[in-house]
N, C-alpha and C positions, 0 to 999 in steps of 0.2 A: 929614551926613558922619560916617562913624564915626571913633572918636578914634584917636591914633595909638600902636597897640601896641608896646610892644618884648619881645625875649626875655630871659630872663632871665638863659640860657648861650648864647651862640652855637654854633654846628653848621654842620659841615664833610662835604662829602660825599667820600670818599678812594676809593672801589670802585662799579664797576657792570658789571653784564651783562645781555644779554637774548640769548633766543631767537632763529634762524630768525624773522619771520612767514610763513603760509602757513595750506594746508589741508593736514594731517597727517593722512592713512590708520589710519600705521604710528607713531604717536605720541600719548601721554594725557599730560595733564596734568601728572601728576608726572617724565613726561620732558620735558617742557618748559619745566619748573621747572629741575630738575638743569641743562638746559643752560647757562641762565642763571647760575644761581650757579657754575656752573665758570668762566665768565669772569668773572662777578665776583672771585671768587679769583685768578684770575693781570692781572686788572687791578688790582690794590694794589700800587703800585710797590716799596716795602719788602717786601712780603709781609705775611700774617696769618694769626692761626689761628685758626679758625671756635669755637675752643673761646669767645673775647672774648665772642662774644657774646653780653647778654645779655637779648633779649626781640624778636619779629618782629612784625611789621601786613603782613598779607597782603590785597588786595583783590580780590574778585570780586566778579563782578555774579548771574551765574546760572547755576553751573555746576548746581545743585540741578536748573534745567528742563531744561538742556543735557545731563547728563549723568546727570544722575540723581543726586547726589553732593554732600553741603551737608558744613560744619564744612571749612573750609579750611583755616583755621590750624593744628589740630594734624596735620595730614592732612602739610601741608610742613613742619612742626618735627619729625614722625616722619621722613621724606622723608629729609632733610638729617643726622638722628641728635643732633638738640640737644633733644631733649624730655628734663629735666620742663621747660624754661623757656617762659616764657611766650607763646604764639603767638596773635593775637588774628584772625578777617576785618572788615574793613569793606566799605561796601557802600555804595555813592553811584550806582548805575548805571554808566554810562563813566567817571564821576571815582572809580571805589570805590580805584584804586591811588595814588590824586593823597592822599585821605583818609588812607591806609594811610602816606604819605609824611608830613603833616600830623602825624598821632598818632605819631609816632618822632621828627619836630623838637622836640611840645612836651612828650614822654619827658626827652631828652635839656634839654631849656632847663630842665624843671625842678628837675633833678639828678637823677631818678629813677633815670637811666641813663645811663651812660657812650658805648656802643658799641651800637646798631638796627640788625638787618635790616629793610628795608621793599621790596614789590612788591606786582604784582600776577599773575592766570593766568587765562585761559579760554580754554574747549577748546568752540567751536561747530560744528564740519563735519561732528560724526559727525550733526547733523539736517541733515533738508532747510529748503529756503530757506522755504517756507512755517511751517514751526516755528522755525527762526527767528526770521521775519516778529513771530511770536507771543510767543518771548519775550523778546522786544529791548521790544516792544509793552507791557510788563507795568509799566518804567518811565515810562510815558504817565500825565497825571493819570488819577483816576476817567472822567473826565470824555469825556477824549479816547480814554481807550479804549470808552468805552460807544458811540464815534461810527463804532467803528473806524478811528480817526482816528491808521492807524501813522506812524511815521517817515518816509518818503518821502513821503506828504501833507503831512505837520505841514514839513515844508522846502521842499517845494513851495510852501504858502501864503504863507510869509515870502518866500521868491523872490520871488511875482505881487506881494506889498505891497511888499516893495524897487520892482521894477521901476517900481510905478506912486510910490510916493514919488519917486523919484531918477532917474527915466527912463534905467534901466538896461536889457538886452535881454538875450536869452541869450548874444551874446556874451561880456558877463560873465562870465559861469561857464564857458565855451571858455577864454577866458584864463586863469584859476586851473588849470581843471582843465591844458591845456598843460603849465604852470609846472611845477606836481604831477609829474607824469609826463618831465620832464627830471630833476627832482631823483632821484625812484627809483633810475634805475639806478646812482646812483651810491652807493645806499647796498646793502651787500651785504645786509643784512638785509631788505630790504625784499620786497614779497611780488609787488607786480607790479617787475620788469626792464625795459620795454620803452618808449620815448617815444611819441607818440601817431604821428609820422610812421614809428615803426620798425615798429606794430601795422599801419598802414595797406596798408605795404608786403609787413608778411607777407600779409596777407589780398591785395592784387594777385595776390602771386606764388600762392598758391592756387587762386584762379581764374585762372590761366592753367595752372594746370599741370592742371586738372582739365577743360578747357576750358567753364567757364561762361563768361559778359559779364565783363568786367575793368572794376573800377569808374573815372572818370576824374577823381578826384577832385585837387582843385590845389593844395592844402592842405590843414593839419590842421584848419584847420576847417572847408572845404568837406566834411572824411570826417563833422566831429563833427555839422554839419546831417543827414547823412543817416541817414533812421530804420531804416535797414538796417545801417548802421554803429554807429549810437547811439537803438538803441530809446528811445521814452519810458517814464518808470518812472513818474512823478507831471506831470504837465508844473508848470511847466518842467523838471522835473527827467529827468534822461536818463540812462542805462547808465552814464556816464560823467561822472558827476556823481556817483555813489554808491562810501563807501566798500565793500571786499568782506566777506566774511563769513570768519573768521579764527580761528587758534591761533595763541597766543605768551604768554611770560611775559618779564617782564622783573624786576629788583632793585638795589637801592642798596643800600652800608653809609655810614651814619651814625655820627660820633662827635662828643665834643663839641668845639671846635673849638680849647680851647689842649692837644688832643691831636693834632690833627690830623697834626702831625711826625712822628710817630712809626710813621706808614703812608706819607705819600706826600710829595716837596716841590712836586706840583705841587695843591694842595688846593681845592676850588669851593666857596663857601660861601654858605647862603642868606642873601639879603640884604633878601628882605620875601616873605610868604605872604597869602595874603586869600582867603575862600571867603563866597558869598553863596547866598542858596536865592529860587526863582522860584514865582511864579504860575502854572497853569495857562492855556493859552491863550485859555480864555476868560474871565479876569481881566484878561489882560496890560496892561500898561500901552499898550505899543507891538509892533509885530509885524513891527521892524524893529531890535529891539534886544533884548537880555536884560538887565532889571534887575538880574538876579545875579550877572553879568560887572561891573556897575559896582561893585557892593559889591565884588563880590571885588576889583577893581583899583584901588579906594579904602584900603581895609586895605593892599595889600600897597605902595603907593604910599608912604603913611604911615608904616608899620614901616621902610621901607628909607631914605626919606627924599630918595627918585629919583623920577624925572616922567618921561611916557612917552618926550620926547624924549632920556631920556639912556638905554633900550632899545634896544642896535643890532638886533637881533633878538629872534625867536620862534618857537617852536611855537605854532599855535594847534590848536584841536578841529574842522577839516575833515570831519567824517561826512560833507557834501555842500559842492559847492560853494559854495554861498549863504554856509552857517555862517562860511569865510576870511573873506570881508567884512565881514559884521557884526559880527565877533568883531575886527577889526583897526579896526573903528572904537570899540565900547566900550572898547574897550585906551587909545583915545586915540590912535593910530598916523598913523589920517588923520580927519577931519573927518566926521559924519552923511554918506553919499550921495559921500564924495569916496575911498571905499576900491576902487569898480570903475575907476576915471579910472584911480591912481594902479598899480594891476595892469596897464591896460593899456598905461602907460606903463615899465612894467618896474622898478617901484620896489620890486617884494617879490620879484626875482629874484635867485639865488643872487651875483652879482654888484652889485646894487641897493644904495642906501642903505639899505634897507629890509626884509632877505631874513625870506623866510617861509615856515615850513615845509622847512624845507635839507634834512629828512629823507624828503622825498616826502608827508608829514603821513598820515593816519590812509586818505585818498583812495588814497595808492600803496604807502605802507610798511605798511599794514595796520591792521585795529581791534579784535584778540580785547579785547573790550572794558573786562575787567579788569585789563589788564596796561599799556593805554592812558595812564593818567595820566605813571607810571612811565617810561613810556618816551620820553616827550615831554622828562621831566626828563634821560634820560641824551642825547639828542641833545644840550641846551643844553650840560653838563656836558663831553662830547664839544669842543663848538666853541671851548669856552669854553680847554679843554685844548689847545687846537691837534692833538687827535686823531681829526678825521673825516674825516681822509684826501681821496678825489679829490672829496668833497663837502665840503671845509672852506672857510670863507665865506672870498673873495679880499681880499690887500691891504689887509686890518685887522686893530689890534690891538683882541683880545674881552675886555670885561674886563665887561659888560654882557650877560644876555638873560635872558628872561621864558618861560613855559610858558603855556598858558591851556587847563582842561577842563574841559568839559561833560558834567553827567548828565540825562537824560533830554532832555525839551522843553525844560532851563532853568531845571529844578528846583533843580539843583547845577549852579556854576559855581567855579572857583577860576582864583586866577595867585597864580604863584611865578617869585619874580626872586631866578637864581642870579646871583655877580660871583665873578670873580678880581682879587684883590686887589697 
């Protein structure tokens, strides 16, 4: 067990914005950035002036393949008009904004700095899906990329081991993904809109209007068996099982927290952080857990001095169905093999004791995957606030929730538990 850290200044989060997600034609990077930090701006309830600050963490994973375009940090402290000050990127894979968020907590905890930007950005639609494929792939060990062993296999495999550990079926992953896809539309951000019986029903009405066979499906997941409906991608994994392929930036300001006043009186502040690094798959310990989810939620357990039962929520790192699961059980949330039961019984629904993902998670609200960490944290921040609007968690008061991201296979995994106090 690692030992139990504390910080040395506590840190308060007062501001955050993020992006549209989607796939932007007609939009780079640095517009995606800017969108973001303008509501971050007019989300300081006091107000602020951008002049405060003084040092950013910017995370990206690979706009370098994506775009052609490496050095992020001074790239958005030019952006913004705050350069010479110091703008640094990190890079953890999908955790590189979660990183980005980390190195501005322990800026500020250690006096260095008063007041952090931290985010993240990536701009992947101008490749195709097979390039892509490729640089998402680049995050794989040595090992698993030499097997060509992408992303959608490498979740695939953990699916068929869960299933055959815990005699779970693809049902399982119907039911998160469902879940997923109620929450979306209710967040305006998010990149799919549509529940899976609202998809179903466009596609009817298309085939009648076109007059091909009109599907007779009974249910959403009589449409999600069918492989016309729900091609397979990896089996088990399926169309709809996978997050999409996305732009978006997202940002927090950070300050230290007996400032906090002086921006907003409604303030969220971290209350434990934990990051752990993984095995390649063919090391792992187990292939139905990530070791580095446990470090990470060991550490941030510890620092906060909270147990998972006092988590009313979370974000977790959904890239595929499977991942909600096992990730809600290294969390501690439900029990080894007791996390598809507890889905199917409605307990991670928006309404649930237990809701997860309220933002639609990385599956509907989107994954440009360096902005991903980041933005996981403004949902919680968001709930925490009683500011997420037609998707704010029912009939509690939030004073409790958690983030949880993953980079690569498992490589990087972190949790961070925000509270209002």
């Amino acid at each position: 067990m690692p030992e139990k850290r504390k910080l040395g200044r506590g840190v308060a989060i007062v501001g955050a914005g993020m992006s549209k997600f989607g796939m932007f034609a007609d939009k780079d990077s640095k517009d995606l950035f800017a969108e973001a930090f303008k509501e971050l701006l007019s989300s300081v309830d006091k107000g602020f002036d951008p002049e405060r600050i003084e040092a950013m963490w910017i995370g990206n994973f690979s706009n370098d393949f994506f775009v052609h375009q490496s050095h992020w940090g001074p790239i958005i402290s030019d952006l913004l008009g705050m350069a010479p000050i110091a703008s640094t990127r990190t890079e953890g894979a999908c955790a590189a904004s979660t990183l980005a968020f980390r190195d501005g907590v322990m800026s500020i905890a250690s006096g260095l700095y008063d007041v952090v930007l931290v985010g993240g950005v990536e701009e992947m639609s101008k490749c195709t899906t097979v390039e892509v494929t490729e640089g998402l792939a680049l995050a794989t060990s040595p090992y698993e990329g030499a097997a060509a062993f992408t992303f959608p296999g490498v979740f695939g495999a953990l699916a068929t081991a869960y299933f055959d550990k815990y005699g779970a079926s693809r049902e399982a992953l119907m039911n998160v993904t469902i879940k997923s896809h109620n929450n979306a539309p209710l967040n305006p951000k998010a990149q799919f809109n549509q529940t899976i019986a609202e998809i179903m029903q466009a596609k009817i009405k298309r085939a009648e209007e076109k007059g091909r066979p009109v599907p007779s499906w009974s249910d959403e997941k009589d449409a999600l068996r069918d492989s016309r409906f729900n091609p397979p991608v990896a089996w088990p994994m399926c169309l709809y099982d996978c997050c999409p392929i996305s732009d978006g930036a997202s940002c927090m300001l950070l300050v230290a927290e007996d400032m906090a006043g002086e921006f907003t009186d409604k303030p969220v502040y971290l209350a434990g952080m934990g990051q752990g690094s993984g095995r390649g798959l063919h090391a792992a310990p187990s292939l139905t857990s990530f070791e580095a989810n446990k470090q990470a939620a060991a550490e941030a357990y510890g620092m906060s001095g909270l147990e998972p039962k006092d988590i009313q929520f979370s974000e977790v790192h959904d890239c595929f169905s499977i991942a909600e699961l096992i990730h809600t059980e290294d969390l501690g949330f439900f029990g080894p093999g007791e996390a598809f039961e507890a889905v199917a019984d409605g307990a991670t629904k928006l309404d649930g004791p237990m809701p997860i993902n309220t933002s639609g998670g990385l599956k509907c609200k989107g994954h440009p995957v360096g902005a991903t960490g980041v933005s996981q944290l403004i949902e919680v921040w968001k709930q925490l606030r009683g500011d997420a609007g037609k998707r704010q968690i029912p009939g509690r008061d939030l004073h409790v929730g958690g983030a949880q991201n993953l980079g690569g296979t498992g490589g990087t995994c972190t949790f961070t538990i925000l509270e209002r106090r």
